[in-house]
N, C-alpha and C positions, 0 to 999 in steps of 0.2 A: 752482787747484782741487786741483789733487795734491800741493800742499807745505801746501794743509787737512787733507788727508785724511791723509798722514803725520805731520804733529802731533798729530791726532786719533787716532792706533793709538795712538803713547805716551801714552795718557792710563789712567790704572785701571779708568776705566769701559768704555773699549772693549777693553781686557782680560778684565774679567769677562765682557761680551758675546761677545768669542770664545771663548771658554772654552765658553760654555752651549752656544753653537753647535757646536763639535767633539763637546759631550758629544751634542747633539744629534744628532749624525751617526753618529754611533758606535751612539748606541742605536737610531735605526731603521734603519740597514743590519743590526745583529744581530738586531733581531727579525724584518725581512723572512728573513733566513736561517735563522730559526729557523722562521718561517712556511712558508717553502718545505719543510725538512726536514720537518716534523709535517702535511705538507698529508693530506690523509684519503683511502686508496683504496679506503676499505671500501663495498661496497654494500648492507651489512645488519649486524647486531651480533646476537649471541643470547647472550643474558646477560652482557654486555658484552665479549662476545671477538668481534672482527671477521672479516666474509667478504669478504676480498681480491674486487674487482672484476675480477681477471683468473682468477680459480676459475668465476666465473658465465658470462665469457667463450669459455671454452674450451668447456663445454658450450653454452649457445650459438650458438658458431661449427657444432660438431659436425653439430649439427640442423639450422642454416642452411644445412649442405651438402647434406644428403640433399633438402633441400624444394627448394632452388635448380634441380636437377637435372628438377621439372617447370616450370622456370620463375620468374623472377624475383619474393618476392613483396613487397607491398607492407607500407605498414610498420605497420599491425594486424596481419598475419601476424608480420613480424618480434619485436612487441611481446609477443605470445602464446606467440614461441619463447621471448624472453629470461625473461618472467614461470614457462615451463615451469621452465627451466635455474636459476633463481633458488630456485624452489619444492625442485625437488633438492636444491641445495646449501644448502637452511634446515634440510632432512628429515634430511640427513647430518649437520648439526654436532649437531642436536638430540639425534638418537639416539647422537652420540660422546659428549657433553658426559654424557648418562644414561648410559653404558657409563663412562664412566672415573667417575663415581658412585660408581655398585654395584662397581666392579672386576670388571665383562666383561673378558674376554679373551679373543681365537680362540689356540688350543693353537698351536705348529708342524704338531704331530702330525696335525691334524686339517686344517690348509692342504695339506701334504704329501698324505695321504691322498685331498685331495679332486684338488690335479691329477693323481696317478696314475692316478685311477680316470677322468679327463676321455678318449673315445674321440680326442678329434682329437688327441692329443698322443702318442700311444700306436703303435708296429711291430709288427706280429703279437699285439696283445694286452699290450705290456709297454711301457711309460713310456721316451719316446725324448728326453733333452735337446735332441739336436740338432733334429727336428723341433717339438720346443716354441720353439724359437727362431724358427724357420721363419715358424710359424703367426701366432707374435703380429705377428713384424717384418710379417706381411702383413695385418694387423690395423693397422698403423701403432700397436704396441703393443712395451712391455719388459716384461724376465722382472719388473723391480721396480714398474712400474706394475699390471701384470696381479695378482702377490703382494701386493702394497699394495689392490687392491680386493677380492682373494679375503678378504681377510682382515678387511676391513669387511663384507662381506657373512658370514662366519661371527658375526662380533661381533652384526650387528643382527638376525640369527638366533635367538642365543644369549637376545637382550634381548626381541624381541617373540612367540617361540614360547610361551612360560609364557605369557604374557599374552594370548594369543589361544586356548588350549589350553582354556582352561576355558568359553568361549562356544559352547557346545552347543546346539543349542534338545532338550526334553523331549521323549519319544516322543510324548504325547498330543498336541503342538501339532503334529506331523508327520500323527498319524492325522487331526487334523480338517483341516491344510489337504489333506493326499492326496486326503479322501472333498470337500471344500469344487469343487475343481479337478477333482477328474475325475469330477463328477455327470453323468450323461448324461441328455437330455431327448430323445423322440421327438412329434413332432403330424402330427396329417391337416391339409392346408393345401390351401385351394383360392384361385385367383387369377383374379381382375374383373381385363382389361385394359380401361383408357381407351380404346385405340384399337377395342377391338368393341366396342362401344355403338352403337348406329342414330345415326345423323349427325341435327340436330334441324332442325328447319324455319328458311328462309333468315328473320332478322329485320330488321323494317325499320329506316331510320336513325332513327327516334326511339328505338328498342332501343338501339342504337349509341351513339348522343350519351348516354344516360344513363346507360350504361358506359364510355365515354368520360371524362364528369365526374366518376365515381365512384370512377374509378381513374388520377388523375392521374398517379401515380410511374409508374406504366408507358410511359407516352406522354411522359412528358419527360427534353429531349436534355440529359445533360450540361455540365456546365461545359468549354468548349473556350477553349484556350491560342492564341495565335499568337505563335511565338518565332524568333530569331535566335539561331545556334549553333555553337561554335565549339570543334572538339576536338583536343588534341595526345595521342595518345596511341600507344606504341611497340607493340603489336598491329597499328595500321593502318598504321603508319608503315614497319614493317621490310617489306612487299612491293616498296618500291620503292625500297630499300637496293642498291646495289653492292657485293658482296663478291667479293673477286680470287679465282680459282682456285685460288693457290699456297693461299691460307690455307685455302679448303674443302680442300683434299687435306690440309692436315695436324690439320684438325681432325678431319676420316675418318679417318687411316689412326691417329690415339688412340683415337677410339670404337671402329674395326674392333679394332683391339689388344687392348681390353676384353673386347671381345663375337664373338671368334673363330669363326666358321663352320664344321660340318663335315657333309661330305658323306652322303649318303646314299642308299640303294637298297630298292626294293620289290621282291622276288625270289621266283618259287617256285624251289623245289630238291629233287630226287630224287636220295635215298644210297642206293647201290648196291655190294654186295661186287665182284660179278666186273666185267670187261669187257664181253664178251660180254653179259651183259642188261642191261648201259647203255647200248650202243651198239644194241639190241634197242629200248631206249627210247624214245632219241632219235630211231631212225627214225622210231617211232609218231609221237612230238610233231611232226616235222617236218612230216610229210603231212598236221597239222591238228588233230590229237586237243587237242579244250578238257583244260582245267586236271581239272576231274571224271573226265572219262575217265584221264588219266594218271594219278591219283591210286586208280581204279580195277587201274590195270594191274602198276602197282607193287606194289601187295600181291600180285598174279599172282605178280611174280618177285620176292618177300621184299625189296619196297625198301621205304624210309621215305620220306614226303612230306611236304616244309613248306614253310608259304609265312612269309615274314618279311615285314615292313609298313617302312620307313620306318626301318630299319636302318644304326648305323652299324657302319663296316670292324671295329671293335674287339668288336663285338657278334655277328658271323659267328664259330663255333664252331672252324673249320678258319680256319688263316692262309692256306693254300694257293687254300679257297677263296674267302677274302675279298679276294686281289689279282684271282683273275681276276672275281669278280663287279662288283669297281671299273674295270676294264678293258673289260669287256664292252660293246656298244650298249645302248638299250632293243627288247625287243621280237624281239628274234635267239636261235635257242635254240644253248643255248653245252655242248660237253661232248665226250665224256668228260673231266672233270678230275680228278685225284687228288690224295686228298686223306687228313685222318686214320683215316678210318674207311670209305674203300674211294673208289668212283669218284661222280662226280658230275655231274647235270645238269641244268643250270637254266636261267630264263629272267628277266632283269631286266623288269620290268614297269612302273618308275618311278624315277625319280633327283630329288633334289630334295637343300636342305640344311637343317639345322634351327635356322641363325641368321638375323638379317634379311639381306632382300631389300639385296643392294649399293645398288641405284637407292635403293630405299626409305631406306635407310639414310646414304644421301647428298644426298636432299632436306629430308631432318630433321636433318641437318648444316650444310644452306646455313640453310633455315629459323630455325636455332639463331643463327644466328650473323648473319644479317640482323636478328633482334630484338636483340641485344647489340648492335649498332650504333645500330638505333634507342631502344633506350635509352638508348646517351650520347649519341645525337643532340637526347631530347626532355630530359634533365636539363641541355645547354648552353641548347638554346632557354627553357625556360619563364621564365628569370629576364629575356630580352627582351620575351616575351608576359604578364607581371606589370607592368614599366613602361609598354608601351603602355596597359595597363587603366588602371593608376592614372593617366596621361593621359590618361583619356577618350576613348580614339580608337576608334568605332564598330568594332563588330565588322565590318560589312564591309570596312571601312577599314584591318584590319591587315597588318602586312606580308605577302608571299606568301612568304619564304623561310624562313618556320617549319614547315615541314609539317605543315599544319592542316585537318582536314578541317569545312568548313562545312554548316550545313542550315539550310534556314527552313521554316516546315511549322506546319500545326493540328493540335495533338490533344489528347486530355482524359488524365484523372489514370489510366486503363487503359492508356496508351499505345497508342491509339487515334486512326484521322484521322476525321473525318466521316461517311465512308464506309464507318464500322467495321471496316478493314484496319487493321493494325500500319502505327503511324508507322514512316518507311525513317529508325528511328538508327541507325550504323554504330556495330560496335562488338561485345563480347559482349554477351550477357543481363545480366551483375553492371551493366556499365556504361549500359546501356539504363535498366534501374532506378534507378541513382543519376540518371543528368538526367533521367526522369521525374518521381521524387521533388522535385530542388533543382526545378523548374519551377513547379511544385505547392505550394513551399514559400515561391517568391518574390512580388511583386508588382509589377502594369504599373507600369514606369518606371523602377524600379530599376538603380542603372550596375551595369554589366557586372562579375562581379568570377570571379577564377579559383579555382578548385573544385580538390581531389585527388579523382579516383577510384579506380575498382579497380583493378588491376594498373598500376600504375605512372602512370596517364591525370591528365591535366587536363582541364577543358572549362570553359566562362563562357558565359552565355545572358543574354539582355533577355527579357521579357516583353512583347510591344508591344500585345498586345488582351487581350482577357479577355471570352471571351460566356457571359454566366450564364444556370445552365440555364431553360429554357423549355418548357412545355407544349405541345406539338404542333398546329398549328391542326385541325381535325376532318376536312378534304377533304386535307389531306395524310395524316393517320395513319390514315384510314379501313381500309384494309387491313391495319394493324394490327391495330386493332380489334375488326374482324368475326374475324383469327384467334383474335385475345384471347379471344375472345366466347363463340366453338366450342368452346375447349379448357378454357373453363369450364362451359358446358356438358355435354359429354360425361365432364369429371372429376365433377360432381354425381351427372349417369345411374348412373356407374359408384361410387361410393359409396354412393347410394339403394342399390343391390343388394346391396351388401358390407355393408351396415348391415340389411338386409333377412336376410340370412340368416344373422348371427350373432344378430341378435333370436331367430332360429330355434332357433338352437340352446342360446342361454341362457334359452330358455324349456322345454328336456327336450330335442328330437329331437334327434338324433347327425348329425354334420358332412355323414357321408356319406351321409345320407336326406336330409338339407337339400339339399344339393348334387343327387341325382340328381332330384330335384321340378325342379330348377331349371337341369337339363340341363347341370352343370359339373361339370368333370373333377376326382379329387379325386388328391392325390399326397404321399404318405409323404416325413418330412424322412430324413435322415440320423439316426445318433445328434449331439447337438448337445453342445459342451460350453460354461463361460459364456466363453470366451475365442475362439468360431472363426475362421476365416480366411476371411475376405471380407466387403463391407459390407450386403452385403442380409441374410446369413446373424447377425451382430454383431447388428444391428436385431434377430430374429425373436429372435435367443437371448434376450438380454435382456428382451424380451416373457415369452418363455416362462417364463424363470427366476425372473419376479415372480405366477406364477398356479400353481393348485393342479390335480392331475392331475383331466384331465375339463373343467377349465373351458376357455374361445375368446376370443383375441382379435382384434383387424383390425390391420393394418400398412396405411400408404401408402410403396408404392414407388415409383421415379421412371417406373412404366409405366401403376401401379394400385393396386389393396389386393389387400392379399389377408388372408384368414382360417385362422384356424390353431386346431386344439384341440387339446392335449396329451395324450396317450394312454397315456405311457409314460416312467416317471423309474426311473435305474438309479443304483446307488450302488459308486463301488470297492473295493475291496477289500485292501488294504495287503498282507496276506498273501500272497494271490494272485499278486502285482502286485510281486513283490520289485525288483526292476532299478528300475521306475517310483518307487517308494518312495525306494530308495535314492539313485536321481538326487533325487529333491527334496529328500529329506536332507544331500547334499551342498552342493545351491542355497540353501536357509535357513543351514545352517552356515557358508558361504563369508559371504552381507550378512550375520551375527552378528559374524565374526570384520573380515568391515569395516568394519563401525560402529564395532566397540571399537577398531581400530587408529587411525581415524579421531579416536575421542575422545581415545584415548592422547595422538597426538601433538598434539592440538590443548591437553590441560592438559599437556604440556612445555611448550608455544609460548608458550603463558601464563604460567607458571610464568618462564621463562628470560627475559620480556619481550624480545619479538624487535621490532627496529625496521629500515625498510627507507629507503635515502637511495635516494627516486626517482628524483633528478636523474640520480645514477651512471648508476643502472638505465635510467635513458632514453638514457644517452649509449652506451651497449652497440648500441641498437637503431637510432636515430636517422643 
């Protein structure tokens, strides 16, 4: 076989054949290398100049830190940062790509000029290099990042000020929305409560039953679930995490590091020149003189009195007397001490400090840090509780060493058991709502399949009943009923009336002659404007602000009606009213100049044909 195959290499034909073949090797090792070289890390293009996947990154990350800090989020939040960070860095190249256009330029002059003038960078008022250094490195920032952004931001200044500059809105559209907003309406308003009405005569069950029949929706229960339930999610899970001592102390003693503690005292004090009538003083305070009285006495012997609240050392005027007031008990009067501006004496009254509570501050450190566990405890587990699903293995049936909290329970699409209590989902709210929802979404029999929820959770459910809803038999919902009955009743009574006396009054007689025939109390609104604050008042405006002065209408509120007739329309006055004026001016000119900014950049966007490689974008968040 092998002295075949070597007579066969000398032949031309299997020459040529190796030949293709080298050439063949040659040329897709170099185009893989070629491929590798040219592979694409842009995550977007704006007019075919690319935005590096690690520019949208960095912002990004940035954001992902600040939000991380209440808590890990899930990955629609994550998705929303990256899409924020992406949208930035579209906003930026667009507005560079029109600056180097037109030949924008931000001056030196005018970069310079602006950190001079920057206060945090500044000793006694004048421009400190060294402190500018300070601030950014504490910024986790450079002199040439910080100048590289000043300097865009003068540029896109430069570019969108013209262009915003000229979107004023016209005096006349200010006077009419000024007088439109701040019309004021007054009415006489008198109120029918449902609950005074005479209670009506008891009816019998033929009553019953034929409002029973006639108001079926009332009387019928629900569509109710019976489900099997199964959650891994690191909320429930980190209670019952073990985290070592060593690692909570050093994760405190970073946070304390952060968020430093300092001391503090609640003090009165009396400044006194001489000796002699400080020690005059103190004797008074000691024998019991309240705080009034020695504040009385002081001015006797030309002292000063003040009490300080929750004061730190640095904030006591005298150094002298801010050791000994740190030194002092509570509650002990302390003195003579000397001090800048003569003798002094005072009494600490409270001690306290104005950072967090230690304890407090070290159970939101364990608590921290017990979730960070169960979070990589539930991102190990779920790819074991994914295989058991897709094996079918009943929910009751799964392993126990996934940390999994189970439930099985009835309740309908409210989240709701039978009994009209809240089904016991453990969990927060966000995630109570997602398996209410997928429950509600699913159908009896359906396999078990695993869900992401909110913060970080999984959960998988069966559906195993399903009771559609049903109409109440009549000896069970009777007592329903007769209440049903009553509250219909007694809302007619009290409408009759309210319908009764604005007849009254839209046939001539005045609210408050209708009203006193009819022994109800009558009561002046506010001035109303068509925007107020609150929902009964929103209702009434609105009423009011569709009818002509003089004329009455009825409202139903959720107690009764009530009737109202407008007495009185006042209109503002722009002149008057200047500040009020001028804020609105401001508020229409600010959405003028955002709408146009809005448009601006939306025909660049267009213009520059911006295109976004979602995959990238997804791999940022994912």
């Amino acid at each position: 076989m092998l002295f075949w195959v070597r007579k066969f290499m000398g032949h031309w034909i299997a020459k040529v054949l190796l030949s293709l073949l080298v050439i063949g090797f040659v040329f897709w090792g170099i185009s893989n290398v070629l491929t590798l070289r040219a592979s694409d890390s842009s995550v977007a293009t704006v007019g075919g100049v690319p935005i590096d996947v690690s520019v949208v990154q960095a912002g990004y990350q940035a954001e992902l830190n600040q939000v991380s800090q209440q808590g890990q989020p899930d990955v629609s939040v994550r998705q929303q940062i990256a899409s924020q960070a992406l949208s930035e860095a579209l906003r930026k190249q667009i507005l560079q790509a029109e600056e180097k256009s037109l030949g924008v330029v931000a001056p030196d002059a005018a970069i310079r000029q602006q950190v001079d003038a920057e206060p945090a960078f500044q000793t006694d008022g004048v421009f400190d290099k060294t402190r500018f250094a300070a601030v950014l490195a504490q910024n986790n920032s450079s002199p040439d990042q910080y100048l590289g952004q000043l300097r865009d931001e003068i540029g896109t200044r430069q570019l969108l000020v013209p262009v915003l500059r000229g979107a004023t809105p016209p005096p006349e559209l200010i006077n009419r929305l000024f007088t439109f907003l701040g019309e004021q309406r007054v009415a006489d308003t008198v109120s029918i409560a449902i609950a005074a009405q005479a209670a009506p005569a008891a009816p019998g069950d033929d009553v019953l039953q034929r409002y029973w029949r006639n108001h079926p929706a009332q009387f019928t229960t629900p569509e109710y679930r019976r489900i099997k339930l199964v959650i891994l999610s690191p909320a429930l899970l980190a209670a019952q995490e073990q985290v070592a001592p060593a690692d909570v102390d050093a994760a405190y003693a970073r946070v304390a590091a952060g968020s430093p503690t300092v001391p503090q005292r609640s003090v009165q004090v009396i400044s006194v020149g001489d000796l002699a009538s400080s020690s005059r003083l103190e004797a008074a305070w000691k024998k019991g003189a309240g705080w009034d009285k020695m504040q009385a006495l002081a001015k006797k012997y030309g002292a000063a009195s003040v009490e300080l609240d929750q004061a730190a050392q640095t904030q006591i005027p005298s150094a002298g007397l801010g050791q000994a007031v740190f030194a002092a008990p509570v509650g002990k009067i302390m003195g003579p001490v000397a001090g800048d501006a003569g003798m002094y004496v005072f009494k600490v009254t409270a001690q306290g400090q104005n950072g967090p509570d230690a304890a407090t501050l070290r159970a939101q450190v364990t608590q921290q840090l017990q979730l960070q566990k169960a979070q990589a405890d539930v991102a190990q587990d779920v790819d074991a509780l994914q295989d058991a699903l897709a094996g079918q293995t009943p929910l009751d049936q799964l392993p126990g060493n996934l940390g999994l909290a189970a439930v099985q329970g009835t309740l309908d699409a409210t989240g709701n058991t039978p009994d009209g209590t809240p089904a016991p989902l453990p969990g927060s709210a966000a995630l109570k709502a997602a398996i209410v929802q997928a429950v509600f979404a699913g159908h009896q029999g359906d396999p078990a399949q695993l869900i992401n929820g909110p913060e970080g959770s999984y959960f998988a459910l069966t559906v195993d009943q399903v009771d559609a809803p049903a109409v109440q038999d009549f000896a069970k919902a009777r007592g329903k009923v007769l209440a049903a009955w009553n509250t219909d009743a007694l809302t007619r009574s009290a409408e009759a009336q309210a319908a009764a006396l604005l007849h009254a009054v839209q046939q001539g007689q005045g609210l408050k002659a209708a009203a006193a025939v009819a022994g109800l109390q009558v009561v002046t609104t506010p001035a109303l404007t068509r925007n107020p604050q609150g929902g009964a008042d929103t209702q009434l405006a609105t009423l009011l602000f569709s009818i002509k002065q003089g004329q009455a209408t009825m409202l139903q509120t959720g107690t009764g009606f009530t009737i109202a007739q407008l007495t009185q329309i006042t209109d503002p006055n722009p002149a008057q009213d200047q500040a009020d004026a001028q804020h609105l001016q401001q508020q229409i000119t600010q959405a003028l100049q955002n709408d146009v900014g809005e448009s601006f950049l939306a025909g660049l966007q267009a213009r520059d044909k911006v295109s976004v490689n979602q995959k990238m974008l997804a791999q940022i968040y994912q």
